[in-house]
MITOR-895062 format. One record per residue: x, y, z of N, C-alpha, C, O in turn. Coordinates in steps of 0.2 Angstrom, whole numbers, padded with zeros to 4 digits, always signed. Layout:
! MITOR-895062
XYZXYZXYZXYZ;...
//
This chain:
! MITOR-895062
+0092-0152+0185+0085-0154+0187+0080-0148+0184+0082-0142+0184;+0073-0150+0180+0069-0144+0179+0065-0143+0185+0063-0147+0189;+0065-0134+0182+0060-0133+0188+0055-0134+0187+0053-0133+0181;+0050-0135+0192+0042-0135+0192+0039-0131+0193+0041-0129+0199;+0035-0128+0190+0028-0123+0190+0022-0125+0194+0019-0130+0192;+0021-0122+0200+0013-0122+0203+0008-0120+0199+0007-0114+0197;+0005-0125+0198-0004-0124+0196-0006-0128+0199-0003-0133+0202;-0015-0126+0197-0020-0131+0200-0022-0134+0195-0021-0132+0189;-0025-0142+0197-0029-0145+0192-0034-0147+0194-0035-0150+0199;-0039-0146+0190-0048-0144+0190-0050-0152+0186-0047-0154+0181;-0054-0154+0189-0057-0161+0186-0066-0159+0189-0067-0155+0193;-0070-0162+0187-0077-0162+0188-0076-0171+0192-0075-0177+0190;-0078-0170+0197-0081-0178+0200-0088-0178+0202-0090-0173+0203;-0091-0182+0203-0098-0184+0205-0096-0185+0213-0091-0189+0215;-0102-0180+0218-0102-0182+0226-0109-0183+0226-0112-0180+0222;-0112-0185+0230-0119-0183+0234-0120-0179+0239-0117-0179+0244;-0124-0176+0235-0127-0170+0237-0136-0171+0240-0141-0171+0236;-0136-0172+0246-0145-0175+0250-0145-0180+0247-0150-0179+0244;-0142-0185+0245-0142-0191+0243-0145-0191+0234-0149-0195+0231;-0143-0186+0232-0142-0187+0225-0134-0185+0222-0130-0182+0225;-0135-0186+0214-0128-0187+0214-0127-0179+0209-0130-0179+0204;-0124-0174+0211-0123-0170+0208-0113-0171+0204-0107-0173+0206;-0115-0166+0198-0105-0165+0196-0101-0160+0201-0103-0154+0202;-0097-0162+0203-0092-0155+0207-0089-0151+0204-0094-0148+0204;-0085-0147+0202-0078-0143+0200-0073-0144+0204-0074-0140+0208;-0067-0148+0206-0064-0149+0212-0055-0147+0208-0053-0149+0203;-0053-0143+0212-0046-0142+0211-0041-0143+0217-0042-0141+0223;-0035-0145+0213-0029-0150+0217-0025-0144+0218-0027-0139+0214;-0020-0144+0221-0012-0140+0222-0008-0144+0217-0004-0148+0220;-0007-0145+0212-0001-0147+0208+0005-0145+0208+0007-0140+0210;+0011-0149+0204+0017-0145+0199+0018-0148+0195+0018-0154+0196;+0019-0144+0187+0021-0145+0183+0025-0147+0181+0030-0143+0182;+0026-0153+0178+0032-0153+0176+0034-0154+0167+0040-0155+0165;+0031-0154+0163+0030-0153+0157+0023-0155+0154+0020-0159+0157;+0021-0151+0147+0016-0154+0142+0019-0157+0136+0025-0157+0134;+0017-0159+0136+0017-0165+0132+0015-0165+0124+0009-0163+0123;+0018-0166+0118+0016-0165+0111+0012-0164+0111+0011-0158+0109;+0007-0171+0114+0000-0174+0111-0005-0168+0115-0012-0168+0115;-0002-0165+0118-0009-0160+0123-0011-0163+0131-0016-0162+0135;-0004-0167+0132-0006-0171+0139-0001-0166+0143+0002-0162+0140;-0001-0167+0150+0006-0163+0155+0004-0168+0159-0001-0171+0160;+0011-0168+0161+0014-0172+0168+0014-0168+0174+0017-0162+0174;+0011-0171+0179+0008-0166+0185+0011-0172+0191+0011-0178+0191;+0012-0166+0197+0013-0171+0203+0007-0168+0209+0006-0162+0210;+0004-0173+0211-0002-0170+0216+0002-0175+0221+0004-0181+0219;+0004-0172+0228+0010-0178+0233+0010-0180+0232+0006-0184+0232;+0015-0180+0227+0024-0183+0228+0021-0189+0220+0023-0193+0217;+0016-0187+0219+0014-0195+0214+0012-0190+0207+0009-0185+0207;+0014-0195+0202+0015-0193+0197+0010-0195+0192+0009-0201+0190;+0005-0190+0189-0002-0190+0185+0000-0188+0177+0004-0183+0176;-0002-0191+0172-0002-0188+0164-0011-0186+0163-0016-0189+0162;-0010-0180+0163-0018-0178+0162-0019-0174+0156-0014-0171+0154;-0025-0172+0155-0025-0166+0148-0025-0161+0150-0028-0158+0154;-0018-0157+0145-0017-0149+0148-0024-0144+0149-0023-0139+0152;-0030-0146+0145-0033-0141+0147-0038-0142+0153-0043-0139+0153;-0035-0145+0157-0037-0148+0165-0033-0143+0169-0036-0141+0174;-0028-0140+0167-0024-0136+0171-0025-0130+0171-0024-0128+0165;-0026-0127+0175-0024-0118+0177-0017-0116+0180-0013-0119+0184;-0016-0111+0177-0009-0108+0176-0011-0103+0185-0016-0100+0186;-0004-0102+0189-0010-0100+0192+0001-0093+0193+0002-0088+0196;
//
């Protein structure tokens, strides 16, 4: 089995804020489990399996 690396993953979402819509910076607990050629990495945020863009990730 490989092992996985903890990092975080940062995405920007929209919440309301006083009933407007502001961007957030919101960061997950992940693990790594590889990058991918193309500049993508395979991430598990529980137990569920995401392909997202490595420069989404923090090395932590």
């Amino acid at each position: 089995m490989i092992p996985k690396k903890a990092v975080k993953y940062c995405e920007s979402v929209m919440e309301y804020v006083g009933g407007n819509p502001v961007m957030v910076e919101k960061e997950w607990d992940a693990m790594l489990e590889g990058v991918q050629g193309d500049g993508s990495a395979i991430i598990y945020i529980d137990t569920i399996p995401y392909r997202v863009p490595e420069k989404r990730i923090k090395y932590i």
